[in-house]
C-alpha positions as CSV (number, residue, x, y, z in Angstrom):
1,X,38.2,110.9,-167.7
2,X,35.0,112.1,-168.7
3,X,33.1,111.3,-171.7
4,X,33.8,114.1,-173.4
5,X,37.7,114.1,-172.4
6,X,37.7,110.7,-174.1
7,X,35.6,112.1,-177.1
8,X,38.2,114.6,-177.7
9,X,41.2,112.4,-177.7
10,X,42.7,112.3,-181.5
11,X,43.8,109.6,-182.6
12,X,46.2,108.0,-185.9
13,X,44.9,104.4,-185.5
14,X,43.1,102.1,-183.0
15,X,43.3,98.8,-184.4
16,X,40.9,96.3,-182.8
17,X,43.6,93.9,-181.4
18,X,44.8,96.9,-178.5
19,X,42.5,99.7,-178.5
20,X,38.7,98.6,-180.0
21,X,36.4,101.3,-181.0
22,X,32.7,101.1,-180.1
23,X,30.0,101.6,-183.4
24,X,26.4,100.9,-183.7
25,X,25.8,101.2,-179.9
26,X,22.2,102.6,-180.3
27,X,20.9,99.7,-181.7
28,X,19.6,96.7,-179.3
29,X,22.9,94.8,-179.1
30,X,24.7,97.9,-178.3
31,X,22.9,98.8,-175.6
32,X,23.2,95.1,-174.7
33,X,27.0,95.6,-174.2
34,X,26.6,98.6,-172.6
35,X,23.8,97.2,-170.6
36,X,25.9,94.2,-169.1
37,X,29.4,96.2,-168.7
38,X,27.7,98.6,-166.3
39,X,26.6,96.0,-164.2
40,X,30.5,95.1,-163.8
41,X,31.1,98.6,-163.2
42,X,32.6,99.2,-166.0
43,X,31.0,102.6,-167.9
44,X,32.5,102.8,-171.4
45,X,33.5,107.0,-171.8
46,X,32.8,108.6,-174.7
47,X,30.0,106.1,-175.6
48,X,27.9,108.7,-176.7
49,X,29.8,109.2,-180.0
50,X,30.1,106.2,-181.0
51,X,26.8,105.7,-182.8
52,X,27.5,105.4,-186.5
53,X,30.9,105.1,-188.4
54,X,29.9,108.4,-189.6
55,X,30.1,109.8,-185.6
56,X,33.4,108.3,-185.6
57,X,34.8,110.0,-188.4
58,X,33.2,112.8,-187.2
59,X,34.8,112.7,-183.9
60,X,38.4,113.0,-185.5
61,X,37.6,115.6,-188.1
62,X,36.0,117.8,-185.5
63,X,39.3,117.3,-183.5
64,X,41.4,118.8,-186.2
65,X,42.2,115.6,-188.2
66,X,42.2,116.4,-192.4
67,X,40.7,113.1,-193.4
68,X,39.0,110.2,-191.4
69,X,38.2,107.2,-191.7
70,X,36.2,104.1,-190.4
71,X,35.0,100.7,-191.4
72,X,33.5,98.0,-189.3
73,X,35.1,94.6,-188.4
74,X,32.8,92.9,-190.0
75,X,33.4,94.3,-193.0
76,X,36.9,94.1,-192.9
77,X,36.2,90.2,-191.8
78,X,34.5,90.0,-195.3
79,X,37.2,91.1,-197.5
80,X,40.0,88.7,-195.9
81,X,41.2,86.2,-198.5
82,X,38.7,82.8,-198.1
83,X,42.2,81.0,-196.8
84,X,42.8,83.2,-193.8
85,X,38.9,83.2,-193.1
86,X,39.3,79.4,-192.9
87,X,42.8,79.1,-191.1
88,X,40.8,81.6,-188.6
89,X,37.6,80.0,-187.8
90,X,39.7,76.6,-187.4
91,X,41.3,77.8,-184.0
92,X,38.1,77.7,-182.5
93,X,34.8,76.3,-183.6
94,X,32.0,79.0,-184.1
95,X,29.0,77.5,-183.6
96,X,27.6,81.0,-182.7
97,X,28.4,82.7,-186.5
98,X,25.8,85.3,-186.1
99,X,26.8,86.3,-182.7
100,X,30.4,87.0,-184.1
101,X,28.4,89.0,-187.2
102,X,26.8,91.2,-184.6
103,X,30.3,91.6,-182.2
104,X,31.8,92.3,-185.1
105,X,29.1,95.1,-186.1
106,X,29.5,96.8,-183.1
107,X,33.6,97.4,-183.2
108,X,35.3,99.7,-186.3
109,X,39.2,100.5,-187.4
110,X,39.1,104.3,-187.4
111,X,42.1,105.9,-189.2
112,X,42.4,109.8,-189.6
113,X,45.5,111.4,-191.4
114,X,46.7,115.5,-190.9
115,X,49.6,116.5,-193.0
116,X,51.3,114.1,-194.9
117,X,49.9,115.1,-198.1
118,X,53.5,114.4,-199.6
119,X,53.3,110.8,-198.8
120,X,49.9,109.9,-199.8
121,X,48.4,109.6,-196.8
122,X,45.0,110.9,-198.2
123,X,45.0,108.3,-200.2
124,X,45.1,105.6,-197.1
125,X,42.1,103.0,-197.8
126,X,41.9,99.0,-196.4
């Protein structure tokens, strides 16, 4: 598909465990990732909107969506209960925290709602 195909694709969720969504990828680390998975042949479409949570929302509203959404994973990461944090980072040692900060920067959750308005999907916040 081309980039723009993939830009145009609506979407209700893409939670980071089956479908991540790029953010951030102007900055140095995101060109990093892009960078390194080009030299495995492996060109991330749609790339080009993924620059800023605000692209991303942008994205779905532009492509008919009522209300979007997006925060990054490591903001979501922050406001997980301390207990879960710990039970987390104790199936693997991180020696590399700030590494996992800046992965983490670099993916979002993007949500966007149409319709609905019945069930309080507007109202849909993590």
């Amino acid at each position: 598909e081309s980039p723009m195909q993939e830009a145009e694709k609506p979407f209700w969720l893409c939670p980071p465990s089956s479908f991540p969504s790029q953010v951030n990828m102007d900055d140095r680390f995101g060109q990093i990732m892009i960078e390194n998975l080009r030299r495995r042949q492996c060109d991330l479409a749609g790339v080009q909107t993924c620059k800023s949570l605000e692209s991303q929302k942008e994205r779905l509203l532009s492509n008919g969506w009522e209300t979007a959404s997006a925060v990054d994973m490591m903001e979501l990461y922050s406001k997980l209960p301390q207990a879960e944090v710990s039970r987390i980072e104790s199936l693997e040692f991180l020696d590399e925290m700030e590494l996992l900060e800046q992965l983490m920067q670099h993916y979002c959750l993007c949500w966007a709602t149409r319709g609905g308005h019945e069930l309080g999907l507007k109202e849909i916040t993590y």
